[in-house]
C-alpha positions in Angstrom: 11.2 -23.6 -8.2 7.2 -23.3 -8.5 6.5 -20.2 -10.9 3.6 -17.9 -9.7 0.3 -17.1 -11.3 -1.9 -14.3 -10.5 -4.9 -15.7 -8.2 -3.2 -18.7 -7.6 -2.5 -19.5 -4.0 1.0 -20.4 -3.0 1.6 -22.3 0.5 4.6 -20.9 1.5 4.5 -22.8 5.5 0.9 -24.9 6.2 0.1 -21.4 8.2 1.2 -19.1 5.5 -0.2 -18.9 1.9 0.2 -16.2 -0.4 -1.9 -15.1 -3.4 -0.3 -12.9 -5.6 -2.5 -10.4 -8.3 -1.8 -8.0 -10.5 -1.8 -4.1 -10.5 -1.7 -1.2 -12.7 1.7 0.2 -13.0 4.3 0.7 -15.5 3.8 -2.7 -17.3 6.0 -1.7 -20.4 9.0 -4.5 -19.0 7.1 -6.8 -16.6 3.5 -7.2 -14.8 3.7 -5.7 -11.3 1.7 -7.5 -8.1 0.5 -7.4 -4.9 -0.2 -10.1 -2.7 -2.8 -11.1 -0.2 -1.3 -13.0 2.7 -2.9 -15.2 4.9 -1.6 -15.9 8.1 -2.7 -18.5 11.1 -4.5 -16.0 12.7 -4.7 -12.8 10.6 -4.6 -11.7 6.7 -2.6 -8.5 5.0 -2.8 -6.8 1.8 0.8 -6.0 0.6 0.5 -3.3 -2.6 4.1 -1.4 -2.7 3.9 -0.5 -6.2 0.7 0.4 -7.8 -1.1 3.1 -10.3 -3.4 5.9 -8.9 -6.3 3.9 -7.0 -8.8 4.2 -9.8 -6.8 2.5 -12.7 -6.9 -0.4 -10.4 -9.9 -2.7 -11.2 -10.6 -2.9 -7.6 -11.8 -0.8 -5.0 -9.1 -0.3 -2.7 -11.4 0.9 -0.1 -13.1 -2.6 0.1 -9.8 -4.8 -0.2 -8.9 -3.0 2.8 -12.2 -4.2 5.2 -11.2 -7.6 4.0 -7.5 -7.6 5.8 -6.0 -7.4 9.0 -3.5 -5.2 7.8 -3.1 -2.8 4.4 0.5 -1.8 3.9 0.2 0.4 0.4 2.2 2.5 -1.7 3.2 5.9 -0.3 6.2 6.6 -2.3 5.6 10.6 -2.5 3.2 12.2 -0.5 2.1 14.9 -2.5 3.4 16.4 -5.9 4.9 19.3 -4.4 8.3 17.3 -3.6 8.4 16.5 -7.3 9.7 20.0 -8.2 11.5 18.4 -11.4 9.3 16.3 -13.3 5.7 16.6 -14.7 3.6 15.4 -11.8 1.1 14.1 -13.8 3.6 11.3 -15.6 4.1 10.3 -11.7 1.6 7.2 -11.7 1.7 6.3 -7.9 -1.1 7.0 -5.3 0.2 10.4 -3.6 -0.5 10.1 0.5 -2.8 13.2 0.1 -4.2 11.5 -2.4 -4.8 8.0 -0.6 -6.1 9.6 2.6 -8.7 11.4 0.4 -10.0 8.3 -0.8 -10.1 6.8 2.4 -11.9 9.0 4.2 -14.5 7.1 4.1 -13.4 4.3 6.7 -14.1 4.3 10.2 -11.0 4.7 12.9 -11.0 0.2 12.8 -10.4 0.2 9.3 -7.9 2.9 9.3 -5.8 1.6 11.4 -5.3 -1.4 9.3 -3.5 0.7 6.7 0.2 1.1 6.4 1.8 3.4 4.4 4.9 1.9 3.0 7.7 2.3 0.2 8.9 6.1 0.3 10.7 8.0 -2.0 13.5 10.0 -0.4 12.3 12.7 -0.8 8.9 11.8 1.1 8.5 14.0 4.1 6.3 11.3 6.0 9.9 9.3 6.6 10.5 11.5 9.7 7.6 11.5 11.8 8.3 14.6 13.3 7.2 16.4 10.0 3.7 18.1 9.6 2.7 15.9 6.8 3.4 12.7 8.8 1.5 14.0 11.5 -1.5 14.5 9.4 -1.7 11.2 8.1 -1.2 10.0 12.1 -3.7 12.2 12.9 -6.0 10.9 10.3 -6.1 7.3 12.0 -3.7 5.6 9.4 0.2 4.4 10.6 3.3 5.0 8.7 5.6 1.7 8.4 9.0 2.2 10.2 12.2 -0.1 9.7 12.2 -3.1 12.0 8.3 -3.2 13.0 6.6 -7.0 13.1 3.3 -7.4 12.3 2.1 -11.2 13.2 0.1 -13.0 11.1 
């Protein structure tokens, strides 16, 4: 079994190699990464589980111009579906919260990013809701079960 250290490149084919780093987010029990993948033809950022952006020691706004694709954490879209806990002890990106930040990028680069990993209870899992139509609207895609991406 070959054990994994951040920043250090793992080959998992000769046409797929895998770097995983590490994020901000509830590292009381374990570290928490994402990985950069490289493919034979294109390269992904793949951050399912992170703190709010800017407890990150990277701008996520630049990581995303140097990838194909960005599939990022979108576990609740906003704190209003959090009716039950202190919002503020909620440590993950909010959607409003991510498309706020990347307002920034043009229509190439938002298209590159995926929102992935919701909560139940996030309203973006049918598409037919206002909010997931806002972030469509915005330029940005929302992953869905089953969808390929080739590398």
């Amino acid at each position: 079994m070959t054990q994994i250290e951040k920043e250090q490149s793992i080959s998992l084919t000769p046409n797929l190699i895998v770097t995983p780093f590490l994020v901000s987010h509830r590292d009381e029990y374990t570290e928490t990464v994402g990985y950069r993948i490289k493919g034979p033809n294109k390269t992904a950022l793949f951050i399912p589980d992170i703190d709010k952006w800017n407890k990150w020691d990277k701008s996520i706004v630049e990581e995303i111009k140097k990838v194909d694709y960005a599939f990022l954490d979108a576990t609740f879209y906003s704190g209003k579906e959090i009716n039950n806990r202190d919002v503020s002890q909620i440590p993950h990106p909010f959607i409003i919260e991510s498309l706020e930040m990347f307002k920034t990028l043009d229509s190439i680069e938002r298209k590159k990013v995926i929102f992935i990993h919701f909560n139940h209870t996030n309203p973006v899992i049918d598409l037919k809701n206002n909010e997931a139509k806002n972030v469509l609207d915005q330029g940005f895609n929302i992953g869905r079960i089953n969808e390929l991406y080739d590398l």
